[in-house]
Every structure is written in structure tokens, then in C-alpha cells.
C-alpha positions in Angstrom: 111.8 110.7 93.2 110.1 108.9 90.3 107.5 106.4 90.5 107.3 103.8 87.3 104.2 102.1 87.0 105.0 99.1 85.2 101.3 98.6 83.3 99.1 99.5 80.5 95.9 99.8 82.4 94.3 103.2 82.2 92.3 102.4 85.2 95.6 101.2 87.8 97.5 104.9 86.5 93.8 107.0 87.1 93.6 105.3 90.3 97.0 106.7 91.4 96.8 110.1 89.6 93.0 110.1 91.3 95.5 109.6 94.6 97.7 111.8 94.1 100.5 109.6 93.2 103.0 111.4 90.8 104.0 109.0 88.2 104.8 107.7 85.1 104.0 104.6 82.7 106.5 102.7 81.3 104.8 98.9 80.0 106.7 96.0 80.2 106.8 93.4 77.4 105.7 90.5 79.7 103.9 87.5 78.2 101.7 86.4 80.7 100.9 82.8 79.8 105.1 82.1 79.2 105.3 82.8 82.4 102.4 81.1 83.9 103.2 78.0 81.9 107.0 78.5 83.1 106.2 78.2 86.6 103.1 76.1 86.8 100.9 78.1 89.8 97.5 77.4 89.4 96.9 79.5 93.0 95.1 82.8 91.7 96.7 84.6 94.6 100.2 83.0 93.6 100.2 83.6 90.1 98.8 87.0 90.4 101.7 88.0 93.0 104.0 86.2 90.2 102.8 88.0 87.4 103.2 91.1 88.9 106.8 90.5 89.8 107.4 89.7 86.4 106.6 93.0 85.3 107.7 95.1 87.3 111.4 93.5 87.1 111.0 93.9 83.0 111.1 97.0 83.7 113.1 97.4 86.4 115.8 96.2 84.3 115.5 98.9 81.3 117.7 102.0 81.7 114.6 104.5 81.7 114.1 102.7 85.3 117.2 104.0 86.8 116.8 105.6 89.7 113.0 105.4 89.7 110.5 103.5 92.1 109.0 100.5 89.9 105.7 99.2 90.7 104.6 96.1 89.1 101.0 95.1 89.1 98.7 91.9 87.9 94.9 90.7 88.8 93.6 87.2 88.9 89.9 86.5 89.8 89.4 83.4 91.3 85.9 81.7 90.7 84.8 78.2 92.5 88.6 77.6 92.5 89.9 78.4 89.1 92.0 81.2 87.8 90.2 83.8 85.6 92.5 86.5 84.0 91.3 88.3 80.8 88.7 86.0 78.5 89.7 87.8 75.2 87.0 86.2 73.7 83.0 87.2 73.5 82.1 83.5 74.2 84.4 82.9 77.2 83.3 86.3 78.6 79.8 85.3 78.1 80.0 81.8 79.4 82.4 83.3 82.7 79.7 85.8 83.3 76.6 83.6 83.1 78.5 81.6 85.8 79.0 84.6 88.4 75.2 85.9 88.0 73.9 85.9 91.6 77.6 84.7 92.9 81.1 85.8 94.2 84.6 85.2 93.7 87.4 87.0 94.8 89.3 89.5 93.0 93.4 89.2 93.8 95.6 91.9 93.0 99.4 90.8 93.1 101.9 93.9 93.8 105.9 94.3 93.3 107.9 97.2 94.1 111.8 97.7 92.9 113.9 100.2 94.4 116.4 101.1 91.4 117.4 104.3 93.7 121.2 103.8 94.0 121.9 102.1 97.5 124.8 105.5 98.0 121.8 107.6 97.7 119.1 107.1 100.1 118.6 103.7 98.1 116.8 100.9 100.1 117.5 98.2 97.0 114.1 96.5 98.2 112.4 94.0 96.0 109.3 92.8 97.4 105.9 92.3 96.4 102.3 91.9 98.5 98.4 90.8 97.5 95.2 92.4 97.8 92.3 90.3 97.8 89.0 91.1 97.8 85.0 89.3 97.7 83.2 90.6 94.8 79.3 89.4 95.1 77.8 90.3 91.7 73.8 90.9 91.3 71.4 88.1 89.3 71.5 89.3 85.8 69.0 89.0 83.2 69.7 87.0 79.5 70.0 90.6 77.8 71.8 92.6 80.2 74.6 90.1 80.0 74.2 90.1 76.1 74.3 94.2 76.2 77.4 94.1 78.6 79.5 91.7 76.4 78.4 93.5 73.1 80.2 96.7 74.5 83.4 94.5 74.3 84.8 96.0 77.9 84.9 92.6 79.7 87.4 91.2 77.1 90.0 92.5 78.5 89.9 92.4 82.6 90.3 90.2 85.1 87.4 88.2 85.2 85.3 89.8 82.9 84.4 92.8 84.6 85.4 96.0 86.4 84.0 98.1 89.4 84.9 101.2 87.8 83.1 101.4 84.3 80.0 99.9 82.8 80.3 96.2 85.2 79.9 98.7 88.1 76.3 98.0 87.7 76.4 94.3 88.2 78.6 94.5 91.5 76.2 94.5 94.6 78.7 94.2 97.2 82.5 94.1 97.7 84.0 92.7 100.6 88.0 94.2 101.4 89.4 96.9 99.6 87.7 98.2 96.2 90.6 99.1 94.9 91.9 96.2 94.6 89.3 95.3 92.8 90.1 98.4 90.3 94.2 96.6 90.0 95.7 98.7 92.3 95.8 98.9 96.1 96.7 102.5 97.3 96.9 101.4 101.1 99.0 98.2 99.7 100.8 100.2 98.0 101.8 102.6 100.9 102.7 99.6 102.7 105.5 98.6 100.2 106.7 102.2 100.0 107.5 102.1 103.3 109.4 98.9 103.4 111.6 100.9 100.8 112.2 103.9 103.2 109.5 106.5 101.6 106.8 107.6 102.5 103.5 107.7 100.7 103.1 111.5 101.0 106.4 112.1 99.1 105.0 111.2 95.9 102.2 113.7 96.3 102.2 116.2 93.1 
């Protein structure tokens, strides 16, 4: 039995290989703002449950996926209401951050599983999908740490300008749910959505 993670991030496939989970990465092609523009969800726990459906039935449709287990995954951080996904830019990473000093948002991480497992073969043909959300409070930072932090250029590309499980660790007094949702990824989530599709979490030890 084959797991596809359908995602790039080095920090969602060390999460599950930290786990346990035996798997492989196959990146789908998924243009995030199409899609978000396509569908007009401006709910961070919608789009992020949208986004990750997106890419995990990219892949789902490709013929390396036969047979396999897709997982799709996608975080949105949502700040005094509005949808943060990845700033890209030094400025808007700057500005975002300055904004969350002494603060908290929450961190939603969208799942979607795809049973390609032929339906003759112990197949459950489930497609469905589940969020983790967690509170992320983040310390009072000073002028120059947030200079330093942005100057390293790891906030450009994650949710909301930061991670838990690199250098933004620092700045994160407090989370409130599951942290690993906050890394992309919920393990327990995850488990859940295995089961719907008749395995069990344990059978993808290595």
C-alpha cells in the first residue's frame, strides 16, 4: 500500500517520515490563486480545505497515482479575519509580521485523501477531505529581530509568514490545538481520513 503525498513542503513529508508514515512525494501542478479566484472563498478554513482538494485530485488523476493513497494538503492563516497564505515578498512578510507581534491568529490546515486503490481490491474509492485549526499566540518582538527574521528569507514562503518548526519557532509563545497542524500536516487528522478509507494508520508504518 502506497501513500502519495501530494506537496512540496519538506516540513509536511519530515513530519510524516518523523511518524513513521511510509511515503512518497509526487507535487501537483496546482495554481493556487486560479483556483481561489475560480471559486471566490474568502473563509481561510474554506479555501484551505479547497486548496487542498485541489491538489491532491491533480494528482490523483496522474497514472503514477494508481493504486496509491493520495493525500492532498494546504495551510491558510487567518489574522483579524483575513486570509494569509505565503507573502512572497520581504515587504508583505514584514508588514504581516509587524501586525502579529504580541497577537494570534489561527493556523488552518485543509486535508484531502483519494483512494485510487481499485474498488475489486480492498478499494474504499473514498474522497473526502477534513481541517485542522489551531491558535497560534506569537511573543512581542523587537524592530530587529523582525528585520533579522525576514533577512533569512524563511517567512516568504509559508503560511502566514512563519513556521513552528525552524527559525519562527522562537517567536511562537503558545499554540492552542494541535501543533502539527501548524507544521501543514495533522498526523491524528490524518489517521482519521485513513480510516474512513478502510486502513488503518499503523499499516503505513515502515
Amino acid at each position: 500500500m502506497t501513500l502519495i503525498l501530494a506537496s512540496a513542503s519538506p516540513a509536511r513529508t519530515k513530519l510524516l517520515s518523523n511518524a513513521g508514515i511510509a511515503h512518497r512525494v509526487l507535487v501537483s501542478d496546482v495554481d493556487e490563486d486560479a483556483v481561489t479566484a475560480r471559486y471566490g472563498l474568502t473563509d481561510p478554513h474554506d479555501t484551505a480545505l479547497l486548496l487542498a482538494r485541489a491538489k491532491a485530485e491533480a494528482v490523483a488523476s496522474l497514472p503514477e497515482a494508481e493504486g496509491a493513497l493520495v493525500l492532498g494538503c494546504d495551510s491558510v492563516f487567518e489574522f483579524d479575519g483575513e486570509a494569509h497564505g505565503k507573502p512572497w515578498e520581504a515587504d508583505v512578510a514584514r508588514e504581516r509580521i509587524r501586525r502579529m507581534s504580541g497577537n494570534y491568529g489561527v493556523l488552518h490546515t485543509g486535508h484531502w485523501l483519494i483512494d485510487c486503490r481499485d474498488t475489486d481490491d480492498d478499494g474504499s474509492g473514498a474522497t473526502l477531505g477534513a481541517v485542522s485549526s489551531a491558535e497560534v499566540h506569537f511573543a512581542k518582538l523587537l524592530d530587529e529581530e523582525i528585520e533579522a527574521y525576514v533577512a533569512t528569507g524563511e517567512p516568504l514562503e509559508v503560511a502566514g509568514s512563519f513556521t513552528i518548526d525552524s527559525l519562527g519557532g522562537a517567536f511562537i509563545e503558545r499554540v492552542v490545538g494541535d501543533p502539527h497542524a501548524v507544521v501543514g500536516l495533522s498526523v491524528s487528522t490524518l489517521r482519521h481520513l485513513l480510516a474512513s478509507a478502510g486502513v488503518g494508520v499503523t499499516s503505513l508504518w515502515k
